[in-house]
mmCIF file of the N, C-alpha and C atoms, coordinates in Angstrom:
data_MODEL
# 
_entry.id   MODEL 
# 
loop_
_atom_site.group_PDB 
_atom_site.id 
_atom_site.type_symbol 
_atom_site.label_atom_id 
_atom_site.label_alt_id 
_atom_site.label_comp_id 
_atom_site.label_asym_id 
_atom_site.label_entity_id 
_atom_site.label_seq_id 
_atom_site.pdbx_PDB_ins_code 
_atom_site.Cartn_x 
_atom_site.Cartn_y 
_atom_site.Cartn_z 
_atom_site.occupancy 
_atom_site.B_iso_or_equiv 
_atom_site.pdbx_formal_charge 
_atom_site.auth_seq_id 
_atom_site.auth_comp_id 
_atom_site.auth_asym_id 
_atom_site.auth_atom_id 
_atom_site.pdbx_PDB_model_num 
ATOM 1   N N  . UNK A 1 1  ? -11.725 -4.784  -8.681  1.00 0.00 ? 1  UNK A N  1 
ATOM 2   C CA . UNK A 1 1  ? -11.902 -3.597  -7.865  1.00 0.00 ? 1  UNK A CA 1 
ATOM 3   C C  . UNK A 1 1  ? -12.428 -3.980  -6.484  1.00 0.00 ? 1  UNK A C  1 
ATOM 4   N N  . UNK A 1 2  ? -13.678 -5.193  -6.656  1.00 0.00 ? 2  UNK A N  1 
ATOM 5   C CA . UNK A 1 2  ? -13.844 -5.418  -5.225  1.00 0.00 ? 2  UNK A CA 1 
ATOM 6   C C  . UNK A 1 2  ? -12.960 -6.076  -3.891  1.00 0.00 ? 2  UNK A C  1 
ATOM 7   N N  . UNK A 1 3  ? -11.885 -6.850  -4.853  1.00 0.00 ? 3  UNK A N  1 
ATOM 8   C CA . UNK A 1 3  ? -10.843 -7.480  -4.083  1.00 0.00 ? 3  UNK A CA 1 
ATOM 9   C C  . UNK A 1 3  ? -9.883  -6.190  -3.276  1.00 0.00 ? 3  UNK A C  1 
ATOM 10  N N  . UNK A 1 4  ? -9.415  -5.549  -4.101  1.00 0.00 ? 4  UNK A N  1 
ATOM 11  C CA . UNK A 1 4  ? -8.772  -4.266  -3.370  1.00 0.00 ? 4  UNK A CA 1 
ATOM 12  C C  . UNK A 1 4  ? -9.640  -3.464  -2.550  1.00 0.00 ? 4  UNK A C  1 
ATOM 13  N N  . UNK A 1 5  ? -10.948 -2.878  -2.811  1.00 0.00 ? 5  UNK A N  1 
ATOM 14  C CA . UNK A 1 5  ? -12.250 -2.467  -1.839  1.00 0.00 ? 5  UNK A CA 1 
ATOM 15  C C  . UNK A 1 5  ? -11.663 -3.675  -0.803  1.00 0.00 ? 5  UNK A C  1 
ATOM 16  N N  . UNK A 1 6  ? -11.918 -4.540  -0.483  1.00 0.00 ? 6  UNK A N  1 
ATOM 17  C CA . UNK A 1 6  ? -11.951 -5.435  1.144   1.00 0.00 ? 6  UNK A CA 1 
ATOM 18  C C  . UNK A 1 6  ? -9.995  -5.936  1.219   1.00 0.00 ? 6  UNK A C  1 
ATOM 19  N N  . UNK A 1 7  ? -9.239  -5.823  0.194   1.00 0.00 ? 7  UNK A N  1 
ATOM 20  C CA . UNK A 1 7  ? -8.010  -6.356  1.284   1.00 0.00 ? 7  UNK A CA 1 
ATOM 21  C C  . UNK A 1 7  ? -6.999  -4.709  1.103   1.00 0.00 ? 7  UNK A C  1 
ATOM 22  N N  . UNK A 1 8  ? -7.277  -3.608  0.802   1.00 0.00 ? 8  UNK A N  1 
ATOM 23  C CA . UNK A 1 8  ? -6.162  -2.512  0.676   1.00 0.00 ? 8  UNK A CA 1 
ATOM 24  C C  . UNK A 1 8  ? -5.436  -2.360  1.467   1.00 0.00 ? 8  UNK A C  1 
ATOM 25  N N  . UNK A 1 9  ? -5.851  -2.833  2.715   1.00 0.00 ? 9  UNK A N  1 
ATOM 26  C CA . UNK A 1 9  ? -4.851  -2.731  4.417   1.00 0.00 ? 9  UNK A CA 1 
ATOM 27  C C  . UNK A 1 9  ? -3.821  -3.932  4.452   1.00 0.00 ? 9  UNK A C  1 
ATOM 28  N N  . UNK A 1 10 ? -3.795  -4.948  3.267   1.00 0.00 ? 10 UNK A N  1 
ATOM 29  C CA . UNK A 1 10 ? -2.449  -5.729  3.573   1.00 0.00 ? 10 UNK A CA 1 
ATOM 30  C C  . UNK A 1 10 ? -1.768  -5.729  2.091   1.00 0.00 ? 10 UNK A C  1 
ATOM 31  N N  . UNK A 1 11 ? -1.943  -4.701  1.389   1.00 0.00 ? 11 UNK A N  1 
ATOM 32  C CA . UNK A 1 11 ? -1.045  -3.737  0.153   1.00 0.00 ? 11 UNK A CA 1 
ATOM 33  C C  . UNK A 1 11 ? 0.137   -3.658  0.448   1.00 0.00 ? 11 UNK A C  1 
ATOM 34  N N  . UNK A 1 12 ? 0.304   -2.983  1.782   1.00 0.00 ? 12 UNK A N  1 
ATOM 35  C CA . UNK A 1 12 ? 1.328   -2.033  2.091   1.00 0.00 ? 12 UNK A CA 1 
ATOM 36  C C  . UNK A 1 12 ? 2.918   -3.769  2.535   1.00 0.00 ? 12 UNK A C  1 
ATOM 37  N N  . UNK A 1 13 ? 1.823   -4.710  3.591   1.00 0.00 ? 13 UNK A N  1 
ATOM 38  C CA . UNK A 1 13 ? 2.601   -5.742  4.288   1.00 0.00 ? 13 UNK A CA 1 
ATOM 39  C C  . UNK A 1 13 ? 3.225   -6.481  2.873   1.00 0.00 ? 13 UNK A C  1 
ATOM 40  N N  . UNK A 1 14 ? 2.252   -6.847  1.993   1.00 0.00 ? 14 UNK A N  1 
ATOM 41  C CA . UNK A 1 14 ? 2.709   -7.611  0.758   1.00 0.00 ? 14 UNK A CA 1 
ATOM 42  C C  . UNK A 1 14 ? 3.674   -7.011  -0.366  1.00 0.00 ? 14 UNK A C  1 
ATOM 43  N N  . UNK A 1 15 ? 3.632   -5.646  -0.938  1.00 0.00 ? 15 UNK A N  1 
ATOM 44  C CA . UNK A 1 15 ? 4.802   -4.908  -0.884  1.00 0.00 ? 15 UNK A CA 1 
ATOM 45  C C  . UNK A 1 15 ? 6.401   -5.005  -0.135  1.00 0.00 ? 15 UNK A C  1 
ATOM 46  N N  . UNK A 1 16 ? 6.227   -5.201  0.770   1.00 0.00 ? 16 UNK A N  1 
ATOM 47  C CA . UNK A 1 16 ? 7.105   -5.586  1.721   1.00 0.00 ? 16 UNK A CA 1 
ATOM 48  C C  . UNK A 1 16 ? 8.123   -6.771  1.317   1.00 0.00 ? 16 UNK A C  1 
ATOM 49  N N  . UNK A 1 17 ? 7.049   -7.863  1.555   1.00 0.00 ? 17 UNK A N  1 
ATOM 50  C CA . UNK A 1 17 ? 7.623   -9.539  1.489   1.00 0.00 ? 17 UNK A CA 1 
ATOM 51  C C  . UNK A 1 17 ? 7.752   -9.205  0.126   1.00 0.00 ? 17 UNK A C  1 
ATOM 52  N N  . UNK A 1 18 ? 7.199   -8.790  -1.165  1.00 0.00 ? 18 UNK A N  1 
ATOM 53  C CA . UNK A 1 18 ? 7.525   -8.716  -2.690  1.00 0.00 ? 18 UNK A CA 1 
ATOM 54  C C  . UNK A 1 18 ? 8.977   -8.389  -2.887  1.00 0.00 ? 18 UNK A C  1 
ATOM 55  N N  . UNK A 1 19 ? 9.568   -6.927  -2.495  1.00 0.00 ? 19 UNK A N  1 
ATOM 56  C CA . UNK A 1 19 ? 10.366  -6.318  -2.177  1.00 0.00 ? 19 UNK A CA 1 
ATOM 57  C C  . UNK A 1 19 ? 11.451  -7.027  -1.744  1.00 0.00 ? 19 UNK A C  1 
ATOM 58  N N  . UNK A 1 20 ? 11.377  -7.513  -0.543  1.00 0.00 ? 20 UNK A N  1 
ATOM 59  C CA . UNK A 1 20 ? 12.370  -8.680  0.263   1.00 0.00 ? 20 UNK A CA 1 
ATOM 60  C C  . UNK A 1 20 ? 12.814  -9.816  -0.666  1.00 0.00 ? 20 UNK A C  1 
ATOM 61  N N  . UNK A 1 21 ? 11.655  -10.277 -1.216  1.00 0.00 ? 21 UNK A N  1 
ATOM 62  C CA . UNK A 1 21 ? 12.131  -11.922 -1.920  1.00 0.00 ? 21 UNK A CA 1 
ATOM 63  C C  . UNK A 1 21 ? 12.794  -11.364 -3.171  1.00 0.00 ? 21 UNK A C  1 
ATOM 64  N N  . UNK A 1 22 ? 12.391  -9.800  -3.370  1.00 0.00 ? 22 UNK A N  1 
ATOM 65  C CA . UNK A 1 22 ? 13.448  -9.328  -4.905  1.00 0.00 ? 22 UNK A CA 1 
ATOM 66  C C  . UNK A 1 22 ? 14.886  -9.480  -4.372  1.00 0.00 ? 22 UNK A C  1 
ATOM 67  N N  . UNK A 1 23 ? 15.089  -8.868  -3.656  1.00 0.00 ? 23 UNK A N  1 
ATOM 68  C CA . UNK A 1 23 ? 16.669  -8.251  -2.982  1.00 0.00 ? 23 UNK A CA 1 
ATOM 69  C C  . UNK A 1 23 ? 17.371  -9.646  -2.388  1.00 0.00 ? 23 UNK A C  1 
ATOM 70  N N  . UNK A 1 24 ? 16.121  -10.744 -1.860  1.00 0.00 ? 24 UNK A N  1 
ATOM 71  C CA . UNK A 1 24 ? 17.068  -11.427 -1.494  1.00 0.00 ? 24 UNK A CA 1 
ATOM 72  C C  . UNK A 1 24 ? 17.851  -12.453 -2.555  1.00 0.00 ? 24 UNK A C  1 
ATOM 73  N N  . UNK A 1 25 ? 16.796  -12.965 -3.253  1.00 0.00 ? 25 UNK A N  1 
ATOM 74  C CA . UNK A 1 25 ? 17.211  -13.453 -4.737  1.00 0.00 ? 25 UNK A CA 1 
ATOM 75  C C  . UNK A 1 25 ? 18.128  -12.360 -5.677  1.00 0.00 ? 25 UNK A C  1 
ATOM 76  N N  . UNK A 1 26 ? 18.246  -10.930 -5.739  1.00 0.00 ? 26 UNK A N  1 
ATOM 77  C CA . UNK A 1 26 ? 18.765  -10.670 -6.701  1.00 0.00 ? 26 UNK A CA 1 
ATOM 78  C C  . UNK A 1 26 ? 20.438  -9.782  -6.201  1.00 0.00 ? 26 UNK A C  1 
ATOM 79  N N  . UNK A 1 27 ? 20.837  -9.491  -4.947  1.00 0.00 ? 27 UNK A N  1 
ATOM 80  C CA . UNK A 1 27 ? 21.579  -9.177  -4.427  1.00 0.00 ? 27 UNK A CA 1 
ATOM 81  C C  . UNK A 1 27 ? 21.975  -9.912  -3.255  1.00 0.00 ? 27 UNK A C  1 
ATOM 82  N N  . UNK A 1 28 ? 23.645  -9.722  -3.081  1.00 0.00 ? 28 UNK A N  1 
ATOM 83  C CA . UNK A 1 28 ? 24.096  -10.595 -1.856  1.00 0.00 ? 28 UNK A CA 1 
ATOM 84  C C  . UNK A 1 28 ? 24.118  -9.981  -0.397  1.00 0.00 ? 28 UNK A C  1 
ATOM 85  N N  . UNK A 1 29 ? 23.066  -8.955  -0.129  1.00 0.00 ? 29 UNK A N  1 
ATOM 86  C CA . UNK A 1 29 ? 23.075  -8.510  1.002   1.00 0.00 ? 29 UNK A CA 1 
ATOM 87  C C  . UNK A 1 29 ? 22.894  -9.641  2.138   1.00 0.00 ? 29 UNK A C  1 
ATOM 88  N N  . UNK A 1 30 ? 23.389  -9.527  3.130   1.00 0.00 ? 30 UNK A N  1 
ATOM 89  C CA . UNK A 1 30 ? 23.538  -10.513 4.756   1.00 0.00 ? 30 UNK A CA 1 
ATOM 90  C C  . UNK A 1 30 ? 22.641  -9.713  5.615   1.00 0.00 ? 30 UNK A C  1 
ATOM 91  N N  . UNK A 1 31 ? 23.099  -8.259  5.722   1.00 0.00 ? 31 UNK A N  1 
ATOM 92  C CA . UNK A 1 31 ? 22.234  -7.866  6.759   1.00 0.00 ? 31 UNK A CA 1 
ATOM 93  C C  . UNK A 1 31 ? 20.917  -7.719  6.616   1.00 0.00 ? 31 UNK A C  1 
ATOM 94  N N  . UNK A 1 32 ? 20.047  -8.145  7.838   1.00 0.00 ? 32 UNK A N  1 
ATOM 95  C CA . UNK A 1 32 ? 18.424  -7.329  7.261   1.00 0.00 ? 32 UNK A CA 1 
ATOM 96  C C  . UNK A 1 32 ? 18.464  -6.165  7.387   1.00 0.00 ? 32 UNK A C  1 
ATOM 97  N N  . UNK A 1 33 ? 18.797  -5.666  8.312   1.00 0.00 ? 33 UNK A N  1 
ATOM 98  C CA . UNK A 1 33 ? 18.561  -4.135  8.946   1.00 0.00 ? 33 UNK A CA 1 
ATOM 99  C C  . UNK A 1 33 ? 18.746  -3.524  7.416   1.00 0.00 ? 33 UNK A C  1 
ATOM 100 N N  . UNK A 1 34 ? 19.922  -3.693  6.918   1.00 0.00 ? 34 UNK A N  1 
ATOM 101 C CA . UNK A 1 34 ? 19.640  -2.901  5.251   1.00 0.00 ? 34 UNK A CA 1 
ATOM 102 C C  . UNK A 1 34 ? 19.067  -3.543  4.431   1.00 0.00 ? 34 UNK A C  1 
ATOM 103 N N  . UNK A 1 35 ? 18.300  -4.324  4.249   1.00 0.00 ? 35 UNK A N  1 
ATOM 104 C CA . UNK A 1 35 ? 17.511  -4.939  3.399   1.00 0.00 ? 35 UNK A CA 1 
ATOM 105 C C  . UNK A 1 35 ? 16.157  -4.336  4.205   1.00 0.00 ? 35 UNK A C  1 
ATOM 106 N N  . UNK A 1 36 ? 15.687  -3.981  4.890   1.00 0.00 ? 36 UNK A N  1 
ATOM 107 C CA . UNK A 1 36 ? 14.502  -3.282  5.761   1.00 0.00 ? 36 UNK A CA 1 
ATOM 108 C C  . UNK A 1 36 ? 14.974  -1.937  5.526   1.00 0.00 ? 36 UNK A C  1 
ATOM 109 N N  . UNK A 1 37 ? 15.945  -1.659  5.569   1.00 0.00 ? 37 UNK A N  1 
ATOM 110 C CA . UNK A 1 37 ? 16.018  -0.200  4.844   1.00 0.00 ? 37 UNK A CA 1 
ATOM 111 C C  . UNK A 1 37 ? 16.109  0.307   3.868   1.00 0.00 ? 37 UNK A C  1 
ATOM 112 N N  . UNK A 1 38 ? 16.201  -0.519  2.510   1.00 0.00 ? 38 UNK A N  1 
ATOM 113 C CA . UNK A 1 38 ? 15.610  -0.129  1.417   1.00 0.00 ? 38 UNK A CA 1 
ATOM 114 C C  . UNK A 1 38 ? 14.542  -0.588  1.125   1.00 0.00 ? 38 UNK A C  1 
ATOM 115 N N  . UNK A 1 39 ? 13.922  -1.591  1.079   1.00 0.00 ? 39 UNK A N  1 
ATOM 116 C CA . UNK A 1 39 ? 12.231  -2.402  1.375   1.00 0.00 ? 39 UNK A CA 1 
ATOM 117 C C  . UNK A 1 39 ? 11.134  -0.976  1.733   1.00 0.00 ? 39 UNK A C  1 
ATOM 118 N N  . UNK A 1 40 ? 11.193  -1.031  2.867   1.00 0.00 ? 40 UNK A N  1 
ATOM 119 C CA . UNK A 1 40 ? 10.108  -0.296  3.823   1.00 0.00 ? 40 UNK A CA 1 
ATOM 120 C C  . UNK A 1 40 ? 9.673   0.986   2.874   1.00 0.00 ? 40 UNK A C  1 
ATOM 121 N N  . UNK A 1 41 ? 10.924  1.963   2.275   1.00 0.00 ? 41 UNK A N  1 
ATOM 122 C CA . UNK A 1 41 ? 10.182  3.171   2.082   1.00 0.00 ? 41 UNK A CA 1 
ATOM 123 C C  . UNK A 1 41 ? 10.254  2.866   0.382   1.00 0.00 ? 41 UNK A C  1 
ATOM 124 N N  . UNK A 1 42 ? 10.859  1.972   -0.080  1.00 0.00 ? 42 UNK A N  1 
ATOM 125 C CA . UNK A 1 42 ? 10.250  1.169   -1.328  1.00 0.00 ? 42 UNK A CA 1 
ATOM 126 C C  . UNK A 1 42 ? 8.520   1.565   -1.234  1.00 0.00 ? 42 UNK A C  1 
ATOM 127 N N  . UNK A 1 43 ? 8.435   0.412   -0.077  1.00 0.00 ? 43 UNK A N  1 
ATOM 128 C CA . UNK A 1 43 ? 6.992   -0.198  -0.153  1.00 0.00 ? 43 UNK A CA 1 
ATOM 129 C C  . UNK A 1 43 ? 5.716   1.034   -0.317  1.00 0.00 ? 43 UNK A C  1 
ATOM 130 N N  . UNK A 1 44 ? 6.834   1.830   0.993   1.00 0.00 ? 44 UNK A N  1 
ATOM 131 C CA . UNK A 1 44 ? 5.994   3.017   1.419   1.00 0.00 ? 44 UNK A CA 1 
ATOM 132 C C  . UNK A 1 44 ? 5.373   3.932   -0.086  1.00 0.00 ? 44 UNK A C  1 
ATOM 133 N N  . UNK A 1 45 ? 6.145   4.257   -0.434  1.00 0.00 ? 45 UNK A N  1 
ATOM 134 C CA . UNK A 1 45 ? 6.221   4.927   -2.245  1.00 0.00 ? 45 UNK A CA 1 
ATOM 135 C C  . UNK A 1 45 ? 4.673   4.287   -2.729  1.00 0.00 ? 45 UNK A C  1 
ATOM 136 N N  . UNK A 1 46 ? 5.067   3.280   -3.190  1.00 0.00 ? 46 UNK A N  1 
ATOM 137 C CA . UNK A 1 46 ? 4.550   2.505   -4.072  1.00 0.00 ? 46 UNK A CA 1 
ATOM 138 C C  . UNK A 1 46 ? 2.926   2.204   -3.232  1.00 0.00 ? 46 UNK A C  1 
ATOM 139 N N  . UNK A 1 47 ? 2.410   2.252   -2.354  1.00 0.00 ? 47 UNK A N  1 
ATOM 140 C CA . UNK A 1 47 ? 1.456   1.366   -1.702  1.00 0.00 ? 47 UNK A CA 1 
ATOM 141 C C  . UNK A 1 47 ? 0.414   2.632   -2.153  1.00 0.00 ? 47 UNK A C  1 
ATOM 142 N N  . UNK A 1 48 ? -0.939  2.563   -1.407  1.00 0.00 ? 48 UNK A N  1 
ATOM 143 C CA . UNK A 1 48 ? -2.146  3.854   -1.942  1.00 0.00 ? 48 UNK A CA 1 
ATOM 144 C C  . UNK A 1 48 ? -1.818  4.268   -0.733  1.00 0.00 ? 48 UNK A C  1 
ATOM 145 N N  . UNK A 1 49 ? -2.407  5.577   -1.036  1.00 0.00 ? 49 UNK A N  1 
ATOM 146 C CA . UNK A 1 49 ? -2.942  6.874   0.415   1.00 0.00 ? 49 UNK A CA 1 
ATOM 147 C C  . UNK A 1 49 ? -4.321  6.744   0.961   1.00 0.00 ? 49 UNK A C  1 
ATOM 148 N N  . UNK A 1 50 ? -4.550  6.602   2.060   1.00 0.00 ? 50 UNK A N  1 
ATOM 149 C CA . UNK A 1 50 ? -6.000  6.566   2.267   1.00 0.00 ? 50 UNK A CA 1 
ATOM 150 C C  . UNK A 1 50 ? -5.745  8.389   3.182   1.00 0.00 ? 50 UNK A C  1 
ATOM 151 N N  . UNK A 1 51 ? -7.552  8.176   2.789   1.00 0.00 ? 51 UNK A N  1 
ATOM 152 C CA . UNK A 1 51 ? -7.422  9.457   3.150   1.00 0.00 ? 51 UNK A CA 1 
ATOM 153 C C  . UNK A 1 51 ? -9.150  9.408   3.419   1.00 0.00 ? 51 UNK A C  1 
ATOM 154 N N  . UNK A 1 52 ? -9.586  9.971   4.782   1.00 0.00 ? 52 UNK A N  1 
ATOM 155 C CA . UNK A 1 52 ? -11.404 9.851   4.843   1.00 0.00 ? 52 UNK A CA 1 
ATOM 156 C C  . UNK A 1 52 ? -11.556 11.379  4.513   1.00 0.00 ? 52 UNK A C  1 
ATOM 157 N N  . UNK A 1 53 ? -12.823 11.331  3.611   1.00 0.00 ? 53 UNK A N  1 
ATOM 158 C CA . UNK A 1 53 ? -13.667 12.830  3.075   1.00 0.00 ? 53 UNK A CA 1 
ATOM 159 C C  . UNK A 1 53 ? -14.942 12.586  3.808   1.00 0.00 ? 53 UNK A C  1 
ATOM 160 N N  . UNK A 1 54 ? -15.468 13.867  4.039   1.00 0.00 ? 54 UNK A N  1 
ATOM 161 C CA . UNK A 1 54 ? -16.865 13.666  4.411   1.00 0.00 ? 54 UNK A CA 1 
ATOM 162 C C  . UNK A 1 54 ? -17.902 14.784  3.627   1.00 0.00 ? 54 UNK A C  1 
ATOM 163 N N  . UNK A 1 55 ? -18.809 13.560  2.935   1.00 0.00 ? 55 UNK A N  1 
ATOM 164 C CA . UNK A 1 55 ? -19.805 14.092  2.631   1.00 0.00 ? 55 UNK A CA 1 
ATOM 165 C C  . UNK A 1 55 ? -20.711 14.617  3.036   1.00 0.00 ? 55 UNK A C  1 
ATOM 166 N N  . UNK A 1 56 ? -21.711 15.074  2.427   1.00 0.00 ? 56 UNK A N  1 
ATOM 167 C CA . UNK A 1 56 ? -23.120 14.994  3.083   1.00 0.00 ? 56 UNK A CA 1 
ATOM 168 C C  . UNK A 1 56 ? -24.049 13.940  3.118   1.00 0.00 ? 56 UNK A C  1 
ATOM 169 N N  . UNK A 1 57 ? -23.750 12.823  2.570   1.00 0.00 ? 57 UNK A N  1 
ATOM 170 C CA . UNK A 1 57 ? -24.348 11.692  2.702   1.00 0.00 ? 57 UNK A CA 1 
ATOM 171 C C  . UNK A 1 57 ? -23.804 10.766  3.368   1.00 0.00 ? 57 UNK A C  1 
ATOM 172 N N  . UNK A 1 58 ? -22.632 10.981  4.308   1.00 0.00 ? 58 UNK A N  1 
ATOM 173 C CA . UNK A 1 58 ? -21.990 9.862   5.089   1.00 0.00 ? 58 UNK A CA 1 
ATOM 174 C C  . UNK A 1 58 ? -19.728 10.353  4.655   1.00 0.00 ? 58 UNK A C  1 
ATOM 175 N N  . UNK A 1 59 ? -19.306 9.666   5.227   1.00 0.00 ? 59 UNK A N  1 
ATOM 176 C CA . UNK A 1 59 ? -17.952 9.288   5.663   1.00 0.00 ? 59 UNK A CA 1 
ATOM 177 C C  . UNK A 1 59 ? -17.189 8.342   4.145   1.00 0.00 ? 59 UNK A C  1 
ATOM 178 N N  . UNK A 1 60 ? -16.647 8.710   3.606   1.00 0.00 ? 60 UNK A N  1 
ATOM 179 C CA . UNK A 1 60 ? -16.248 7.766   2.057   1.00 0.00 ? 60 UNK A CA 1 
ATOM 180 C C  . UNK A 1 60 ? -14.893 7.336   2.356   1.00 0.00 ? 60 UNK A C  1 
ATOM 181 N N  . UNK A 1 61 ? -14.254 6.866   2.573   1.00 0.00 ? 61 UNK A N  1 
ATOM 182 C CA . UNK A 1 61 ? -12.410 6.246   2.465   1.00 0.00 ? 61 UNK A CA 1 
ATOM 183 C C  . UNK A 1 61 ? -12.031 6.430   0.602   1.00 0.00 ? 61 UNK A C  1 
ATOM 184 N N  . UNK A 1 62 ? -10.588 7.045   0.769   1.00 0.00 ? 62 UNK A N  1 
ATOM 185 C CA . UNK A 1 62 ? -10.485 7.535   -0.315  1.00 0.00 ? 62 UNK A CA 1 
ATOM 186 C C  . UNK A 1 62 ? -9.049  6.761   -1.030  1.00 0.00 ? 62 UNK A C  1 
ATOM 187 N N  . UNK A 1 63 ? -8.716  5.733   -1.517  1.00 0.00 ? 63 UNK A N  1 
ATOM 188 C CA . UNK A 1 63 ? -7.524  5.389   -2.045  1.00 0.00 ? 63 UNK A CA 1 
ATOM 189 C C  . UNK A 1 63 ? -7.188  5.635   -3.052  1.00 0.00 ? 63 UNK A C  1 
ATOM 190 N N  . UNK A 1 64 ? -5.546  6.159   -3.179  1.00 0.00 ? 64 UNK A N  1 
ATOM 191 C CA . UNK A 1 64 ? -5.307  6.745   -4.360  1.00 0.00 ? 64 UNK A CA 1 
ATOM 192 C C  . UNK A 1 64 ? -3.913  6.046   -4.234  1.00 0.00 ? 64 UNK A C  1 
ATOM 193 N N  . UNK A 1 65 ? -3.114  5.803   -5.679  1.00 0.00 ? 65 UNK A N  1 
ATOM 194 C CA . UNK A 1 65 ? -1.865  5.255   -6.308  1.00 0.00 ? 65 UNK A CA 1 
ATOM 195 C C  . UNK A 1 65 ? -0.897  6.584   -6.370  1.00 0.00 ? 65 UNK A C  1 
ATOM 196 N N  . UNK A 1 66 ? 0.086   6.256   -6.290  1.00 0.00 ? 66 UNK A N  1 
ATOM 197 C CA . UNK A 1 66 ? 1.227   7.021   -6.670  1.00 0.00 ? 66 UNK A CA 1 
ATOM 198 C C  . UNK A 1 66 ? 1.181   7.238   -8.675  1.00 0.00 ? 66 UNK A C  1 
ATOM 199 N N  . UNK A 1 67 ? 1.043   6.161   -9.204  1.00 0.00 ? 67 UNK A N  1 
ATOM 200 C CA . UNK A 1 67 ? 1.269   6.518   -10.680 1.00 0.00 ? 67 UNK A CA 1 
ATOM 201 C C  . UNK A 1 67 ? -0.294  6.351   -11.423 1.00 0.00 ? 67 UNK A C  1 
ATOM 202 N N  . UNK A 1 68 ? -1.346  5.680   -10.409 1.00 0.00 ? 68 UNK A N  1 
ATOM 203 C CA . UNK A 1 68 ? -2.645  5.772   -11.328 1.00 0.00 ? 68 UNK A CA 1 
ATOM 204 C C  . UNK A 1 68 ? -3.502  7.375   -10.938 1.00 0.00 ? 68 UNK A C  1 
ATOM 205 N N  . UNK A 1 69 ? -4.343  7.270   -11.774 1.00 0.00 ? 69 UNK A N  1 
ATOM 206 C CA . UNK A 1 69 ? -5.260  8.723   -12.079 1.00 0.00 ? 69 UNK A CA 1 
ATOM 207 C C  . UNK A 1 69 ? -6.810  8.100   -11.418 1.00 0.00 ? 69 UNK A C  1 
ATOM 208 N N  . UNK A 1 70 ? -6.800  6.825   -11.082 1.00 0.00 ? 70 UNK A N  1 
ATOM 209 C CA . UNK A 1 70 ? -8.135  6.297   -10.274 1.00 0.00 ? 70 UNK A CA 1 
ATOM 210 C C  . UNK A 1 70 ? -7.920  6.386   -9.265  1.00 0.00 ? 70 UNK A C  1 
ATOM 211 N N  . UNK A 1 71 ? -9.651  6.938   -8.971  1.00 0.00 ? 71 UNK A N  1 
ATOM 212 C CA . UNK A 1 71 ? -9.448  7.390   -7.008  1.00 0.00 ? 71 UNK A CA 1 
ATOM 213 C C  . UNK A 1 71 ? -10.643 5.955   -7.201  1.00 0.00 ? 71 UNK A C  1 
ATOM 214 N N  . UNK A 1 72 ? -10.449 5.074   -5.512  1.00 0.00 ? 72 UNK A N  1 
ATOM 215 C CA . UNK A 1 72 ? -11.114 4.477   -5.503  1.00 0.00 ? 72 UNK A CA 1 
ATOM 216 C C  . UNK A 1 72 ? -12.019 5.002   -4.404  1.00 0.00 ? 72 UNK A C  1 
ATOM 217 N N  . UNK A 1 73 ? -13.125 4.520   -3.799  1.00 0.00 ? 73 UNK A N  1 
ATOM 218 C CA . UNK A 1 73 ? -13.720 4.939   -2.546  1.00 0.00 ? 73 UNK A CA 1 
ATOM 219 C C  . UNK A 1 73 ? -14.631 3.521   -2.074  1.00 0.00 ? 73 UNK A C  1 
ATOM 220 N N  . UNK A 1 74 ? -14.657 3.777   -1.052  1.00 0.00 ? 74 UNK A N  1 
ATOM 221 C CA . UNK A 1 74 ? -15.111 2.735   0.124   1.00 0.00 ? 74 UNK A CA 1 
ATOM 222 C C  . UNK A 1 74 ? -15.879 3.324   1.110   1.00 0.00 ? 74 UNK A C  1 
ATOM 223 N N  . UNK A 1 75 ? -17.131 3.273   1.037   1.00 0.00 ? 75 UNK A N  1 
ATOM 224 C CA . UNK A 1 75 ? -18.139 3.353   1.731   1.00 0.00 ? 75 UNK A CA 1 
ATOM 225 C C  . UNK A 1 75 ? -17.878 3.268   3.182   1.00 0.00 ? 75 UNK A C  1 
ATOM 226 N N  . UNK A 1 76 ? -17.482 4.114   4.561   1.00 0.00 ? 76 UNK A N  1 
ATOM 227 C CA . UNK A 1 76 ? -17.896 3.611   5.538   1.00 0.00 ? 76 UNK A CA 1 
ATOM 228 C C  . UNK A 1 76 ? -18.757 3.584   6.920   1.00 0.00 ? 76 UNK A C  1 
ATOM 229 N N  . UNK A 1 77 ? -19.187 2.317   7.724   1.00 0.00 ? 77 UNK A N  1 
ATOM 230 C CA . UNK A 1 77 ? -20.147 2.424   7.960   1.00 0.00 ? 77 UNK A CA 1 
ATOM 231 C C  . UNK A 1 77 ? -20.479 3.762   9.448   1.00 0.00 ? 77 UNK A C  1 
ATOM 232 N N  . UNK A 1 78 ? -21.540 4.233   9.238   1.00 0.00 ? 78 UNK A N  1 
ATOM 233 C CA . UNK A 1 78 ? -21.795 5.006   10.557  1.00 0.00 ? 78 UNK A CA 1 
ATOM 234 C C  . UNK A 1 78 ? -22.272 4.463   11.561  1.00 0.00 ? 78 UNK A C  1 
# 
């Protein structure tokens, strides 16, 4: 949990390259431009939502999954 708490902002980039090395190994596409166009909103889907709430005790960052039921939160600073 703490590894995702400090890297959730390069989720979305690594999704990406995951995505890419599938399609390029498993289909004979040439172009990128369509290999970036099914990738990207792949990634997009699949990656968390951040979203800031504010408490009364401070500012929380809120990540949530497309298929999990765990909200995570991240403290941030004032």
């Amino acid at each position: 949990m703490r590894l995702i708490k400090n890297y959730y902002f390069l989720i979305f980039p690594g999704l990406i390259l995951l995505f890419l090395l599938i399609i390029e190994f498993s289909t004979k596409i040439d172009e990128v431009w369509l290999k970036m166009l099914i990738v990207i909103p792949l990634a997009y889907i699949l990656s968390p939502r951040i979203k800031v709430i504010r408490k009364p005790y401070g500012k929380l960052k809120q990540l949530r999954w497309l298929f999990s039921k765990k909200i995570i939160y991240i403290k941030l600073k004032a």
